[in-house]
C-alpha positions in Angstrom: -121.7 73.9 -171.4 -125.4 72.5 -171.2 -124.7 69.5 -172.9 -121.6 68.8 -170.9 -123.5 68.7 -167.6 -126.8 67.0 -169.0 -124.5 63.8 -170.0 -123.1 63.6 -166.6 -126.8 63.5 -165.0 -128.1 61.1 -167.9 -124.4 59.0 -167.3 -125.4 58.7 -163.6 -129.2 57.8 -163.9 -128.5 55.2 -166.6 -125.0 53.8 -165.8 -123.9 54.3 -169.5 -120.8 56.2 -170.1 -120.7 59.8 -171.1 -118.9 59.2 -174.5 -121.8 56.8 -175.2 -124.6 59.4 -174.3 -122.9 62.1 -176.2 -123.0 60.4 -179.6 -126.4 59.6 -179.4 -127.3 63.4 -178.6 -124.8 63.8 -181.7 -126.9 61.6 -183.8 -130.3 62.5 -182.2 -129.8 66.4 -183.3 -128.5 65.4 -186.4 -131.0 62.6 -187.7 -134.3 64.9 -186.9 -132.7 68.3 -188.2 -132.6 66.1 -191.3 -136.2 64.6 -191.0 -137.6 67.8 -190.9 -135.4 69.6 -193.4 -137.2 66.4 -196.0 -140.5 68.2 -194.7 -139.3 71.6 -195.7 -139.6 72.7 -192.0 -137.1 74.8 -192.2 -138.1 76.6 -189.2 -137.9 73.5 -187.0 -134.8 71.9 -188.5 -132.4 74.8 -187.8 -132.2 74.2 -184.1 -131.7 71.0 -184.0 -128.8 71.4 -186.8 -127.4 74.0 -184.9 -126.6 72.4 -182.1 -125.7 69.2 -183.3 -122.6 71.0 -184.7 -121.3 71.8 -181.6 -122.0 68.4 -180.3 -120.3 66.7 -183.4 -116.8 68.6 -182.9 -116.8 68.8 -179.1 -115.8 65.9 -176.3 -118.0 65.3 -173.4 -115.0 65.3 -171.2 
């Protein structure tokens, strides 16, 4: 998985653990599919929903 790999290379650049990194990528998705469903974007907002499902029910490790 994509996401998997990216929090290994964002765990070694910033020395943060990749539990830590993966929640924020959680939340990240999560709190602008939800900004921009407010704006009735609802063409922008389904991506970023969609993959913070994934994210939300998966662990990095």
């Amino acid at each position: 998985m994509l996401a998997r790999r990216y929090c290994r290379l964002m765990a070694a650049e910033t020395g943060l653990d990749e539990d830590t990194i993966w929640e924020w990528g959680h939340l990240e998705r999560v709190s602008t599919g939800l900004y921009l469903l407010s704006l009735d974007a609802e063409d922008l907002d389904r991506p970023f929903l969609r993959t913070a499902e994934p994210l939300g029910v998966t662990a990095p490790r």
